[in-house]
Biopython code that builds the backbone (N, CA, C, O; Angstrom):
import numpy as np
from Bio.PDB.StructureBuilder import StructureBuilder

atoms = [
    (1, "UNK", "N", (24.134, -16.007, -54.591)),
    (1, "UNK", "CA", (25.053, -15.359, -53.669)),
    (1, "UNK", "C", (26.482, -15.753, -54.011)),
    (1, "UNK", "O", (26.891, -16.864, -54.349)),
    (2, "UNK", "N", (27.349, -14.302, -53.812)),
    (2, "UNK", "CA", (28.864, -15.027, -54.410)),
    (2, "UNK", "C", (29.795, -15.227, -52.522)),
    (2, "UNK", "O", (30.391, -14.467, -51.759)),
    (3, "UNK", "N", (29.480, -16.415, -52.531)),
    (3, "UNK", "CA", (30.778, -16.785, -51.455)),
    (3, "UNK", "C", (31.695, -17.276, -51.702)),
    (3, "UNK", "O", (31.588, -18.215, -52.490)),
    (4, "UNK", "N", (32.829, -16.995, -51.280)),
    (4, "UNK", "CA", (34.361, -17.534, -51.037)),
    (4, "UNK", "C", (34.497, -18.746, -51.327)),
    (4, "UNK", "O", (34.805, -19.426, -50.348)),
    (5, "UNK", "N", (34.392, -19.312, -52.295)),
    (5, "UNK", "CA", (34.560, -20.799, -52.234)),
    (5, "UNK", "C", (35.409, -21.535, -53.818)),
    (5, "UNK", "O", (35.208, -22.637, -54.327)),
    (6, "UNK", "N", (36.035, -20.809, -54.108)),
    (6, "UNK", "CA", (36.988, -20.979, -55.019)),
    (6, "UNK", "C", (37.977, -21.943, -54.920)),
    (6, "UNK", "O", (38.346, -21.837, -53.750)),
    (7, "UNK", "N", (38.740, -22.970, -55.531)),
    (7, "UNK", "CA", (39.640, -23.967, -55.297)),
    (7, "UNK", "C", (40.832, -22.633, -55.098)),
    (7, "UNK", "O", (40.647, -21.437, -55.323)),
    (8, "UNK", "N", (42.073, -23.310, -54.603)),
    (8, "UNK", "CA", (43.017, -22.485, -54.358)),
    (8, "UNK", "C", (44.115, -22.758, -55.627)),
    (8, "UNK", "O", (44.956, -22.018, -56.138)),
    (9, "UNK", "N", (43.714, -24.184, -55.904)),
    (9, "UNK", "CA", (44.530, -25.352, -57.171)),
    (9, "UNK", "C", (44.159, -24.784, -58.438)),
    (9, "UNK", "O", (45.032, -24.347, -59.189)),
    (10, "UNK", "N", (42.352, -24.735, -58.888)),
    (10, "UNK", "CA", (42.062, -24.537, -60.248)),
    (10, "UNK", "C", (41.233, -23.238, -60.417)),
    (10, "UNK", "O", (40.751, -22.850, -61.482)),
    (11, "UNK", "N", (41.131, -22.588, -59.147)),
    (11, "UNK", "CA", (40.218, -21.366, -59.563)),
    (11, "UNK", "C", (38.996, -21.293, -60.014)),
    (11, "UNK", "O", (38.481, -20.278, -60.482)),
    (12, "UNK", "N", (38.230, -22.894, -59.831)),
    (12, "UNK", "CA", (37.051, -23.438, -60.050)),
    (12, "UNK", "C", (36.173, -23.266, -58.877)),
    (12, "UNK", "O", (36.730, -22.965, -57.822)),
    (13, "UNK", "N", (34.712, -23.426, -58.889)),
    (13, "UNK", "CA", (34.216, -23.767, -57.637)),
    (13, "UNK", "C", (34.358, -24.647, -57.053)),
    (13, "UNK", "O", (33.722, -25.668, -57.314)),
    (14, "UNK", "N", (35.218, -24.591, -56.070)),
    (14, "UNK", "CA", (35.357, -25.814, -55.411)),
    (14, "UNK", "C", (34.666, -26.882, -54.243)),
    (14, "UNK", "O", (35.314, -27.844, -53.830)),
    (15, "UNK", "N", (33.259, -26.588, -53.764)),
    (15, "UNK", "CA", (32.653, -26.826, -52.518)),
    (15, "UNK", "C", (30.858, -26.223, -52.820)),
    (15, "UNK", "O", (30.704, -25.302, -53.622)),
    (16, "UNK", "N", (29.913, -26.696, -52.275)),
    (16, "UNK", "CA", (29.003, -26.217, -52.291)),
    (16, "UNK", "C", (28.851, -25.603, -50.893)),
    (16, "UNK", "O", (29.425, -25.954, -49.863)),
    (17, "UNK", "N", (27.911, -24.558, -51.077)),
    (17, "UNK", "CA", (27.295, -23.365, -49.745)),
    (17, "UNK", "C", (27.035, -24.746, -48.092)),
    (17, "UNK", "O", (27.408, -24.733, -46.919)),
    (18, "UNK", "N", (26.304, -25.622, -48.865)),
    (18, "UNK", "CA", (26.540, -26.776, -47.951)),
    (18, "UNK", "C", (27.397, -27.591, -47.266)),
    (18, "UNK", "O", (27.616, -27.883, -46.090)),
    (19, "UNK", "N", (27.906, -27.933, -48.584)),
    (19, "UNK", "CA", (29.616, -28.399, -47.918)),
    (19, "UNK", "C", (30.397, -27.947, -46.849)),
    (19, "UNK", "O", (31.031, -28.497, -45.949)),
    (20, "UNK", "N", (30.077, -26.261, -47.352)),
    (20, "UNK", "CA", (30.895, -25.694, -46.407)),
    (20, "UNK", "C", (30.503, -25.246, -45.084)),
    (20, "UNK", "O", (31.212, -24.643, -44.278)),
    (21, "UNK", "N", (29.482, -25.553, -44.971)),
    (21, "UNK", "CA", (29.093, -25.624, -43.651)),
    (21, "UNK", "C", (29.140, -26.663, -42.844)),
    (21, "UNK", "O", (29.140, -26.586, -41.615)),
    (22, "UNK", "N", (29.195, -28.015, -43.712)),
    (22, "UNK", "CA", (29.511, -29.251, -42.937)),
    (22, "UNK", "C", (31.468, -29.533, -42.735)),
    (22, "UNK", "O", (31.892, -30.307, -41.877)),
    (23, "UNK", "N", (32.128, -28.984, -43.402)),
    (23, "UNK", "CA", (33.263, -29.243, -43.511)),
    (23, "UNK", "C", (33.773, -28.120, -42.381)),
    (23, "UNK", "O", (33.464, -26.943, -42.570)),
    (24, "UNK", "N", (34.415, -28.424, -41.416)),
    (24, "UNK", "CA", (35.234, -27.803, -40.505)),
    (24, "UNK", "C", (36.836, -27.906, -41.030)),
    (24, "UNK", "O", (37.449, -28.422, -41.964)),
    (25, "UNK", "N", (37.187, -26.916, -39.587)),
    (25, "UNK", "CA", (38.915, -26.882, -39.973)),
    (25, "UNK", "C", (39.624, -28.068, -40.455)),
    (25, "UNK", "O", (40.333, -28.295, -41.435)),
    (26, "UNK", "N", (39.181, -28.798, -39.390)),
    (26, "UNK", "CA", (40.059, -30.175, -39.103)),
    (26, "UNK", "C", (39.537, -31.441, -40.474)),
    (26, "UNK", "O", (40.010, -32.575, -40.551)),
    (27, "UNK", "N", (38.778, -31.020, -41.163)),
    (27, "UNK", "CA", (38.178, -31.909, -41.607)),
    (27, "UNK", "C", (38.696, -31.539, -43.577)),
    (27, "UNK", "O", (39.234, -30.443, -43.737)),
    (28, "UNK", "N", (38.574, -32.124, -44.439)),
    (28, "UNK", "CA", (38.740, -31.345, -45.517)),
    (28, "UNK", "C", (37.750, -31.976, -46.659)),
    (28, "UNK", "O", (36.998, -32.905, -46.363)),
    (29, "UNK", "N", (37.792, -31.385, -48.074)),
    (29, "UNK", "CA", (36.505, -32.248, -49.262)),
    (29, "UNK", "C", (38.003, -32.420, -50.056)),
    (29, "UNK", "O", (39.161, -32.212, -49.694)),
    (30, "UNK", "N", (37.332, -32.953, -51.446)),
    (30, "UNK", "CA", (37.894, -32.682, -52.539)),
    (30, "UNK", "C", (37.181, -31.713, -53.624)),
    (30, "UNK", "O", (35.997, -31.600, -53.942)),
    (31, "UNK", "N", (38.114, -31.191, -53.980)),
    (31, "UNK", "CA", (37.407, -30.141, -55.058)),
    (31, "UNK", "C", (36.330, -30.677, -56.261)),
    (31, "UNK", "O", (36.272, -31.843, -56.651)),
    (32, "UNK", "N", (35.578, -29.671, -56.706)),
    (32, "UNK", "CA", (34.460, -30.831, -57.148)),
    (32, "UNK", "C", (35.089, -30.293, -59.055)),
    (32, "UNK", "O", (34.582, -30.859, -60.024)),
    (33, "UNK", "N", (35.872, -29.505, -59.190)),
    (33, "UNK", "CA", (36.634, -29.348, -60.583)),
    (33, "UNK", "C", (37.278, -30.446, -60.851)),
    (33, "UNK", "O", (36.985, -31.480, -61.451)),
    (34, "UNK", "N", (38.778, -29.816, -59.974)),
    (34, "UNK", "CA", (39.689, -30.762, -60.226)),
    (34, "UNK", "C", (40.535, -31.999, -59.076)),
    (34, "UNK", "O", (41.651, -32.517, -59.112)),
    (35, "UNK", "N", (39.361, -32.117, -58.114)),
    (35, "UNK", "CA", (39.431, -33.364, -57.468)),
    (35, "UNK", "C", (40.747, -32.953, -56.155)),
    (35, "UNK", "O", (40.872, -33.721, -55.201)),
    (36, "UNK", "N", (41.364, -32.084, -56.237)),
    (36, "UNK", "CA", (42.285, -32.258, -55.046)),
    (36, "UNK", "C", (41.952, -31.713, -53.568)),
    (36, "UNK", "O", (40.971, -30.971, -53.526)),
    (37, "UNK", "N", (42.507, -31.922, -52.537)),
    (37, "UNK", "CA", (42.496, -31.797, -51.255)),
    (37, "UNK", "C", (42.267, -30.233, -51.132)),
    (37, "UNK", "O", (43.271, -29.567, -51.382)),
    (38, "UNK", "N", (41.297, -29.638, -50.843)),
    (38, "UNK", "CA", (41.041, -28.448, -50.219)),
    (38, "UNK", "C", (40.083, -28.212, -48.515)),
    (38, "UNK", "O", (39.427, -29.204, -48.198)),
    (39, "UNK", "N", (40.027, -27.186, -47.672)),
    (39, "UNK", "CA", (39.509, -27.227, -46.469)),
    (39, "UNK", "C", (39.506, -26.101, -46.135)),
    (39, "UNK", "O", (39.665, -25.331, -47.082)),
    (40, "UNK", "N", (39.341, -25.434, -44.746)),
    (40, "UNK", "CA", (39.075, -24.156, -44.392)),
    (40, "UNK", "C", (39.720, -23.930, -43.399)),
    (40, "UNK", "O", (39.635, -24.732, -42.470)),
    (41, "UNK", "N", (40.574, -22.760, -43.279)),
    (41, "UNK", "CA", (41.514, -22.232, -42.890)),
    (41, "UNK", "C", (41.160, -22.183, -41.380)),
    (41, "UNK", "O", (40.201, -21.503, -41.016)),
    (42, "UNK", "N", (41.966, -22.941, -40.421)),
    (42, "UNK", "CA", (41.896, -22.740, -39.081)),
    (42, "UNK", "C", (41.986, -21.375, -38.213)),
    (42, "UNK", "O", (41.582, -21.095, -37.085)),
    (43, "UNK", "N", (42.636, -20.692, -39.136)),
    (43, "UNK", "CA", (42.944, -19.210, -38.406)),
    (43, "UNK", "C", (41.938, -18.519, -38.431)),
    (43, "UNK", "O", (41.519, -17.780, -37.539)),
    (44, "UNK", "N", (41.382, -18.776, -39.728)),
    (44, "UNK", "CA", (39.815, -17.673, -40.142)),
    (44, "UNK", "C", (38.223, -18.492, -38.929)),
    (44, "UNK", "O", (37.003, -18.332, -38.926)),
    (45, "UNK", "N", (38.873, -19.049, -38.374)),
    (45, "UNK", "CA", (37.614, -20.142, -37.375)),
    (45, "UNK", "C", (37.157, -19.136, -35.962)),
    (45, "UNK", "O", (36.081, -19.059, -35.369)),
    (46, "UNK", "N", (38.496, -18.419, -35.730)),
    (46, "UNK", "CA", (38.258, -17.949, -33.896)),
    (46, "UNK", "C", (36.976, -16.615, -34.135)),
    (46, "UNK", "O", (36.087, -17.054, -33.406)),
    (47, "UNK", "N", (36.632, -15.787, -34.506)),
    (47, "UNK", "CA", (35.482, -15.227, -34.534)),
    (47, "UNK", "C", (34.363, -16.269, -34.061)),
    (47, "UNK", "O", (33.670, -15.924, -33.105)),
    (48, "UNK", "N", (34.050, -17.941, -34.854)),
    (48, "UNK", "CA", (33.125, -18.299, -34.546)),
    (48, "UNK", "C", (32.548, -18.489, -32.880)),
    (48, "UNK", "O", (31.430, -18.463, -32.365)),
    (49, "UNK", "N", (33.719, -18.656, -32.452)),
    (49, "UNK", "CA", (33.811, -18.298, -30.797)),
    (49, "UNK", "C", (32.753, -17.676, -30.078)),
    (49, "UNK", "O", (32.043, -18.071, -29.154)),
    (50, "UNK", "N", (32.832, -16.270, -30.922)),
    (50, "UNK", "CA", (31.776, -15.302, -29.964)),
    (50, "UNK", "C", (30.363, -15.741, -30.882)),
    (50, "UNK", "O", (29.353, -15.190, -30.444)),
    (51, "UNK", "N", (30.216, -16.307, -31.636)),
    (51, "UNK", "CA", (28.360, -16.760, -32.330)),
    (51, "UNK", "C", (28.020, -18.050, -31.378)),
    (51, "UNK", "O", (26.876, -18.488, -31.259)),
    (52, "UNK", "N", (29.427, -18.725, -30.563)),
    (52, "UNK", "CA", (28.899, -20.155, -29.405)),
    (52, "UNK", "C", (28.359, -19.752, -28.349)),
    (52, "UNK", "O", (27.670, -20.467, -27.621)),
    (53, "UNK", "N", (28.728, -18.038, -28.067)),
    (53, "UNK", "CA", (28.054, -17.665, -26.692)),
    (53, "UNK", "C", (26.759, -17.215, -26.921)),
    (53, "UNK", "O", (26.099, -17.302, -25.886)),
    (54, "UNK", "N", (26.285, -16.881, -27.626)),
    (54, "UNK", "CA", (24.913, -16.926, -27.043)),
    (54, "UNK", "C", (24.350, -17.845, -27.398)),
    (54, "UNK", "O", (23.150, -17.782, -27.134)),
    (55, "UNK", "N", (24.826, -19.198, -28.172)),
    (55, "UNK", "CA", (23.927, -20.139, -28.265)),
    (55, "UNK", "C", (24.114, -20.840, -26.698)),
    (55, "UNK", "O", (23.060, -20.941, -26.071)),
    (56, "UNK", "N", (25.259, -21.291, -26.069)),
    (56, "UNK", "CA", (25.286, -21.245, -23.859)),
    (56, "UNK", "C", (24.381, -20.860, -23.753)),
    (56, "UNK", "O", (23.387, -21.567, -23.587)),
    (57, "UNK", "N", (24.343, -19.074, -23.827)),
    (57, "UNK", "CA", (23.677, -18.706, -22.684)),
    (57, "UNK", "C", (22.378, -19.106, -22.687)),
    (57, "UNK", "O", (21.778, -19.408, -21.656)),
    (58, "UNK", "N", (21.745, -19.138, -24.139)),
    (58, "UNK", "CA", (20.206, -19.829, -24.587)),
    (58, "UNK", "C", (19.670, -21.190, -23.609)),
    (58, "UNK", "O", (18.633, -21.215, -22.946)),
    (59, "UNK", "N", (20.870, -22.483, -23.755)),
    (59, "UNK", "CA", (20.770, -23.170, -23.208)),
    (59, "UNK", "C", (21.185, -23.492, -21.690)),
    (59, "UNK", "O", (21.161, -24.525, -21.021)),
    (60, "UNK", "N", (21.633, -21.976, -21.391)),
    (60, "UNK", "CA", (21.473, -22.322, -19.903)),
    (60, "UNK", "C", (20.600, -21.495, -19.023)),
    (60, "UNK", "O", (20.316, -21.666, -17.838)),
    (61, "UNK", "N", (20.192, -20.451, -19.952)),
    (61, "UNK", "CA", (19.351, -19.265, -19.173)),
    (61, "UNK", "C", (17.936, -19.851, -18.893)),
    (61, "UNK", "O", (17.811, -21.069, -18.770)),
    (62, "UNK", "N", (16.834, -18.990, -18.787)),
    (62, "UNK", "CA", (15.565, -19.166, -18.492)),
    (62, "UNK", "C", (14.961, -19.270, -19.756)),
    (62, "UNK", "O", (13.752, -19.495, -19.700)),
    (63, "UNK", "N", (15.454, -19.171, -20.896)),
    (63, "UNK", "CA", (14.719, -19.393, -22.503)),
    (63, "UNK", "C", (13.412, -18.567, -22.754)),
    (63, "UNK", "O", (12.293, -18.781, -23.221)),
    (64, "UNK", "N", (13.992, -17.690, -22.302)),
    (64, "UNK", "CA", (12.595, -16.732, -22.940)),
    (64, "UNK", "C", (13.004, -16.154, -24.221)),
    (64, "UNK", "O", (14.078, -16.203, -24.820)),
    (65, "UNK", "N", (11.432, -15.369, -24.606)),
    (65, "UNK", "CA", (11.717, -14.914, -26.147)),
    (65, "UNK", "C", (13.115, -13.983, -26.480)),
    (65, "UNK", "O", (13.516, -13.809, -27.631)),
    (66, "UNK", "N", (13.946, -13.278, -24.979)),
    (66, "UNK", "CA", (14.524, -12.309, -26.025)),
    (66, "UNK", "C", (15.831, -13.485, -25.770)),
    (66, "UNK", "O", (16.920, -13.083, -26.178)),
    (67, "UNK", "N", (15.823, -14.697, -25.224)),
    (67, "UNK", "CA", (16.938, -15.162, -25.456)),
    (67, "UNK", "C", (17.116, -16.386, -26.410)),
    (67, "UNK", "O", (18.043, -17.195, -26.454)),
    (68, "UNK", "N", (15.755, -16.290, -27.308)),
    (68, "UNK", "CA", (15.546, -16.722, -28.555)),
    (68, "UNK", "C", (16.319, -16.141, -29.203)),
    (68, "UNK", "O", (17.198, -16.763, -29.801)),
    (69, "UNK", "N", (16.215, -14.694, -29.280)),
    (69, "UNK", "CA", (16.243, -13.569, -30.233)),
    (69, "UNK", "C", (17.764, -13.700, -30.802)),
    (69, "UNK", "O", (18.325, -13.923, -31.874)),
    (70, "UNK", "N", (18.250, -13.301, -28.801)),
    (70, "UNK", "CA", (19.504, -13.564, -29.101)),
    (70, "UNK", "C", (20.617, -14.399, -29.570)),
    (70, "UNK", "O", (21.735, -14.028, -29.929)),
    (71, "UNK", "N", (19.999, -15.911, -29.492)),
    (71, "UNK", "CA", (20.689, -17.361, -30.093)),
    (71, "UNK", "C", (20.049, -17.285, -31.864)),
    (71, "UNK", "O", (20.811, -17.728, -32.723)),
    (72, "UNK", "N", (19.264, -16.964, -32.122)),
    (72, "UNK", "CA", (18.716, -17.168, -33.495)),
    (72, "UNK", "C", (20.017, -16.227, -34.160)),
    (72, "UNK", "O", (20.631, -16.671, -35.130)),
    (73, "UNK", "N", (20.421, -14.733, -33.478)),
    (73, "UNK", "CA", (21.135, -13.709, -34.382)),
    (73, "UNK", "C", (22.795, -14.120, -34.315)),
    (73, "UNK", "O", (23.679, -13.628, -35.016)),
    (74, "UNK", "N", (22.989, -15.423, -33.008)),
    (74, "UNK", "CA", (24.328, -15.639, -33.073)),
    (74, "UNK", "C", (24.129, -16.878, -34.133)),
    (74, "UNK", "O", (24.718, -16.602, -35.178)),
    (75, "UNK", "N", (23.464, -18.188, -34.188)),
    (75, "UNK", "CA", (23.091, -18.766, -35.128)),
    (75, "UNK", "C", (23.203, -18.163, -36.873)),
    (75, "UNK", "O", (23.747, -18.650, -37.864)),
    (76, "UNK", "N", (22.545, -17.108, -36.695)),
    (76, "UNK", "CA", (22.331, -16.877, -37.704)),
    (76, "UNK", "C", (24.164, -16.067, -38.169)),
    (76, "UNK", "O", (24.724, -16.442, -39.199)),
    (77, "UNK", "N", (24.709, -15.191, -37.403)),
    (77, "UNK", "CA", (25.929, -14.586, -37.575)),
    (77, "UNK", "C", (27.210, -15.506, -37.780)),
    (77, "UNK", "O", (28.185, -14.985, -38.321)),
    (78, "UNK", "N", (27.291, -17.122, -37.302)),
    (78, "UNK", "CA", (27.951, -18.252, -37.782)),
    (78, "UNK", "C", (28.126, -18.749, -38.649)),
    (78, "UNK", "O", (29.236, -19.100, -39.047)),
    (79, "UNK", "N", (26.512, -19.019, -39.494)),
    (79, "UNK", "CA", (26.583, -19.005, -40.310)),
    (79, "UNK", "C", (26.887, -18.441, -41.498)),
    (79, "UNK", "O", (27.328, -19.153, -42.400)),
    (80, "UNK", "N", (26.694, -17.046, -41.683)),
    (80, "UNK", "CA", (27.207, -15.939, -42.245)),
    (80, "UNK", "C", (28.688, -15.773, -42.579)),
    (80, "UNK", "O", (29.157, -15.359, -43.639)),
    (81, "UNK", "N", (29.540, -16.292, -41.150)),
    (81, "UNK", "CA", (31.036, -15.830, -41.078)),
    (81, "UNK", "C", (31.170, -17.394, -42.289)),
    (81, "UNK", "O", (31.887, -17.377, -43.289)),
    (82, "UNK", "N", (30.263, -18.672, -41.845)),
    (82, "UNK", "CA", (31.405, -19.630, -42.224)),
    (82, "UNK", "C", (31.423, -19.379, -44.120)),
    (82, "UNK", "O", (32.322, -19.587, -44.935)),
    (83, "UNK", "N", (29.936, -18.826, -44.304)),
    (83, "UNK", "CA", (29.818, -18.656, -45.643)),
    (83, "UNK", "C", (31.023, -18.062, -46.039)),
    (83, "UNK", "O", (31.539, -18.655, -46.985)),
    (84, "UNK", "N", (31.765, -16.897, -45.552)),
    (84, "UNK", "CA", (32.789, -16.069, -46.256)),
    (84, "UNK", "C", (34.363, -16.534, -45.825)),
    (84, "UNK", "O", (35.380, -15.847, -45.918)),
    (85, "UNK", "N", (34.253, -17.723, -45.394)),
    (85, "UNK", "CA", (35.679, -18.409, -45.101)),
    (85, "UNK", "C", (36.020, -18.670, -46.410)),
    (85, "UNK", "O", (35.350, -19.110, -47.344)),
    (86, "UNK", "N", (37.880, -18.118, -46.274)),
    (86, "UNK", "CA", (38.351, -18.764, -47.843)),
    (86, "UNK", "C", (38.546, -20.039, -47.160)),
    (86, "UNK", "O", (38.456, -20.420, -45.993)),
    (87, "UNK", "N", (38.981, -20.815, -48.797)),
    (87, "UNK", "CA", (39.315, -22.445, -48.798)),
    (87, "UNK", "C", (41.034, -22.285, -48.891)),
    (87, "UNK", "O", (41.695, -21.368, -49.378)),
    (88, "UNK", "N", (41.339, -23.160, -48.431)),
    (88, "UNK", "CA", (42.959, -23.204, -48.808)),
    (88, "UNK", "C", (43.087, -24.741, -49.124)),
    (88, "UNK", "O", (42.228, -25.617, -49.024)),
    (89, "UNK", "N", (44.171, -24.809, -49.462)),
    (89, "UNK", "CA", (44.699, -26.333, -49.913)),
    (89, "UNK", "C", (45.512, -26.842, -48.722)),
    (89, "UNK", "O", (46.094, -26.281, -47.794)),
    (90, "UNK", "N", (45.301, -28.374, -49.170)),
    (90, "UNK", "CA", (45.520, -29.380, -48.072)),
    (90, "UNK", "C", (46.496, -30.084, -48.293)),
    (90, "UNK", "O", (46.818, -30.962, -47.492)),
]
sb = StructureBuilder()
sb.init_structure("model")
sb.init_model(0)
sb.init_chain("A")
sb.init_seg("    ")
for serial, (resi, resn, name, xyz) in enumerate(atoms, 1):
    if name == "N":
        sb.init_residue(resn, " ", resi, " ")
    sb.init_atom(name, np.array(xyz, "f"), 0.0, 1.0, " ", f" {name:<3s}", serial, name[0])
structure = sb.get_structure()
């Protein structure tokens, strides 16, 4: 799979599919090319917003199957967005 994950410095891959799911805004790696400060753009974050509500409502509703359904497809749509976050430099 080709995701967004290019250094902004060397135009290398900079981050693994993993990484970037553990690495938040606030947080940053080093590039795994050429070693400098890269992270993920705070602005590109507010969409994830609407994939937190139905994981709430999951945990506050009655948890039946369709509100499985519905936390598995916001789960699953989070993940998706964070895959296609660009990286910027730090």
């Amino acid at each position: 799979m080709d995701y967004e994950s290019t250094c902004p410095h060397c135009r290398c891959p900079a981050m693994s599919f993993k990484d970037k799911l553990l690495t938040g805004p606030i947080a940053s790696t080093h590039c795994q090319a050429c070693g400098k400060p890269v992270g993920i753009s705070m602005r590109s974050m507010w969409p994830l917003f609407v994939g937190i509500i139905p994981v709430a409502y999951f945990l506050g509703g009655k948890n039946g199957f369709l509100d499985f359904i519905v936390t598995a497809i916001g789960i699953g749509a989070v993940v998706w967005w964070i895959a296609r976050l660009p990286i910027e430099p730090r």
